[in-house]
C-alpha positions in Angstrom: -28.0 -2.7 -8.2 -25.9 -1.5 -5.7 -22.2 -2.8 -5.2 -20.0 -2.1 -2.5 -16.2 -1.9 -3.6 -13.7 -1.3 -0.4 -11.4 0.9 -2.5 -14.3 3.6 -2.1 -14.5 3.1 1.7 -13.0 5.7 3.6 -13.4 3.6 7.1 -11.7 0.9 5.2 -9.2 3.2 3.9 -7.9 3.9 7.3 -8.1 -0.3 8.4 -5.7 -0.9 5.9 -3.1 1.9 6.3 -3.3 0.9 10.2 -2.1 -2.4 9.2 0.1 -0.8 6.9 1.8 1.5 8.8 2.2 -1.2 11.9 4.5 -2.8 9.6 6.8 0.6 8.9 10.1 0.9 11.3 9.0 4.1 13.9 12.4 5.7 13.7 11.9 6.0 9.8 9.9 8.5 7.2 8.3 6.7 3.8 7.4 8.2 1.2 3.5 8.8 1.1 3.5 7.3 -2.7 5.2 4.1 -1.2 2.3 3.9 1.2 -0.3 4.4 -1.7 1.2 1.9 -4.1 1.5 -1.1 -1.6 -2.3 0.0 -0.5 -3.4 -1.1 -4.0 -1.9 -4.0 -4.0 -3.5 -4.6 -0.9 -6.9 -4.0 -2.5 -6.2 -5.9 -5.9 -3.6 -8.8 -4.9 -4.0 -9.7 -8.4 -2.4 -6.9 -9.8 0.7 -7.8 -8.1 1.4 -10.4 -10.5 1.7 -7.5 -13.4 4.9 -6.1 -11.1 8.2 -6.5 -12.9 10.6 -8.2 -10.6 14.5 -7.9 -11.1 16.9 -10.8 -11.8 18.2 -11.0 -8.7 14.9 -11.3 -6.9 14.7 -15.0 -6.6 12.6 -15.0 -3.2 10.2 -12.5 -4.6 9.3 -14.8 -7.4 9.0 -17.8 -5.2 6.3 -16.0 -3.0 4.4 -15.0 -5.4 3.9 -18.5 -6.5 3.3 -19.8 -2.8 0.7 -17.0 -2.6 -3.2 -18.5 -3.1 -4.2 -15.6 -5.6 -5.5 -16.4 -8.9 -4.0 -13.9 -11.8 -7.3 -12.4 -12.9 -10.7 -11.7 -10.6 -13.9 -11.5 -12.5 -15.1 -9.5 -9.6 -12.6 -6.3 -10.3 -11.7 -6.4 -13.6 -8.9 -3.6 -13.6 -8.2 -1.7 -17.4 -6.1 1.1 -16.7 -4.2 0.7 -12.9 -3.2 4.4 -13.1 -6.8 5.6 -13.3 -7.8 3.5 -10.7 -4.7 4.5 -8.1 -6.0 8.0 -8.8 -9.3 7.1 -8.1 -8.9 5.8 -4.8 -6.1 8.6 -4.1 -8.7 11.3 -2.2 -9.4 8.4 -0.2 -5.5 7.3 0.8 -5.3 10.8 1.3 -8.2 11.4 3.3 -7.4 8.4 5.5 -3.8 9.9 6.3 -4.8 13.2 7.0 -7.7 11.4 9.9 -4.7 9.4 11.1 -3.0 12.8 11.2 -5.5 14.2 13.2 -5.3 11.5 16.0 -1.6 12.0 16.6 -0.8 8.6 15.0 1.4 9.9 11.9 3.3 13.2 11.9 1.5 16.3 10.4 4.3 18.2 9.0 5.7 15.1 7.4 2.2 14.1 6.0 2.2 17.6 4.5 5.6 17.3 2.8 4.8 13.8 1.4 6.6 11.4 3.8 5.0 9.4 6.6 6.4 9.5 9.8 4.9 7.6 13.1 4.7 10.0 15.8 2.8 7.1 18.5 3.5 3.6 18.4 1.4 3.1 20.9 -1.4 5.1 19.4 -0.8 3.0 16.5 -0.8 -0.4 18.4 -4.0 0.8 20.0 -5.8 1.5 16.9 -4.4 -1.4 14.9 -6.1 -3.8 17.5 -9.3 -2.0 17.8 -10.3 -1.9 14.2 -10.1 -5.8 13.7 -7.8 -8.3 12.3 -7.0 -8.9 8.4 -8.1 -11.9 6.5 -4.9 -14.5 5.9 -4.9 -13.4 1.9 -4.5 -9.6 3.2 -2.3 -10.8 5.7 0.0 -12.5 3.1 -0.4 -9.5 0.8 1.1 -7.1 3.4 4.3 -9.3 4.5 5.1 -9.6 0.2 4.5 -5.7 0.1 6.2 -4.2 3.4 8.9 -6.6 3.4 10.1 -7.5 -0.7 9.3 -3.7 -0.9 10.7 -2.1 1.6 13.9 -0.7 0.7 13.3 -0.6 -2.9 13.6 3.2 -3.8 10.4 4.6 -5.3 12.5 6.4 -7.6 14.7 5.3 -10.5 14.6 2.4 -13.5 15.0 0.1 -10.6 12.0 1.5 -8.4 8.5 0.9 -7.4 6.8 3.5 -9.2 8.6 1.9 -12.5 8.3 -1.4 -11.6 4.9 -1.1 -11.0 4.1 1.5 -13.8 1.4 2.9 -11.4 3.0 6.5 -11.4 4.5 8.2 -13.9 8.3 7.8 -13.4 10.0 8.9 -16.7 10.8 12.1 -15.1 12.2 11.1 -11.6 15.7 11.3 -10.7 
C-alpha cells in the first residue's frame, strides 16, 4: 500500500513556506527555526494543542478553541514530535534553499540561519501561482504568524520551549 504524507513532499514543502513567508514583514529577518516550527504546525494542526501557552495569553487560548481541529488524527498519529521535525527538516531545508535560488529569500541570510525576503513581488507572484490554502491551513497560519510572531525562539518563555520541538535547555 502506498500512502502519500505531504510532510515528504518537497513541491509541497515549498507551497507552504510561500504562504508562510507572505505572512513575514519584508523589512525583517526570522529565524529559519521559527519558520520550521510554525511549518509543522501547519502540517499537524493537532499538535498545536500540545503548545504550552502563558498566563497572559488569553486570546491564544480562545482561538484555539474557535479553531475546527479535533485533538488527535487517526490519520497521523505523531509519538515523538522531535523526530518527526527532523524528519521533515531536509525537506524545510531543501525548500528554502529552491526559494533561495529564485531570488525570493536572501542567500546569505539563508546561510546564516535567518530568513530574509529579498522580492515581495517575486514572492506575491509565486504565492498566487502555486494555489490557494484550504480554510483549516488558512486558520492554522493566522494562529502561527500572528500569536507567534514576536515570541522569541529563545528563552523559558520561547517557541522552541514552549513547543518542546527543539532542544532549548542550552539557549540563552
Amino acid at each position: 500500500m502506498i500512502l502519500y504524507n505531504n510532510a515528504f513532499d518537497l513541491y509541497h514543502t515549498i507551497f507552504r513556506m510561500l504562504h508562510l513567508l507572505s505572512k513575514i514583514n519584508p523589512d525583517e529577518k526570522i529565524e529559519t527555526d521559527k519558520i520550521r516550527i510554525w511549518d509543522y504546525y501547519l502540517l499537524f494542526p493537532n499538535e498545536i494543542f500540545k503548545l504550552k501557552p502563558q498566563r497572559n495569553e488569553i486570546e491564544f487560548k480562545k482561538i484555539l478553541k474557535q479553531l475546527n481541529i479535533t485533538k488527535t488524527n487517526p490519520y497521523q498519529e505523531i509519538y515523538d514530535e522531535r523526530k518527526t521535525l527532523e524528519k521533515i527538516k531536509p525537506y524545510q531545508i531543501s525548500a528554502l534553499t529552491c526559494l533561495a535560488s529564485y531570488n525570493i529569500i536572501d542567500k546569505d541570510s539563508l546561510l546564516e540561519n535567518f530568513i530574509k525576503i529579498n522580492s515581495l513581488d517575486h514572492l506575491e507572484n509565486y504565492s498566487k501561482s502555486v494555489g490557494e490554502l484550504s480554510a483549516r491551513e488558512k486558520n492554522i497560519i493566522t494562529i502561527v504568524t500572528s500569536s507567534f510572531y514576536d515570541i522569541s525562539l529563545f528563552g523559558a518563555k520561547g517557541l522552541k520551549f514552549r513547543s518542546n520541538l527543539m532542544e532549548s535547555k542550552y539557549d540563552e
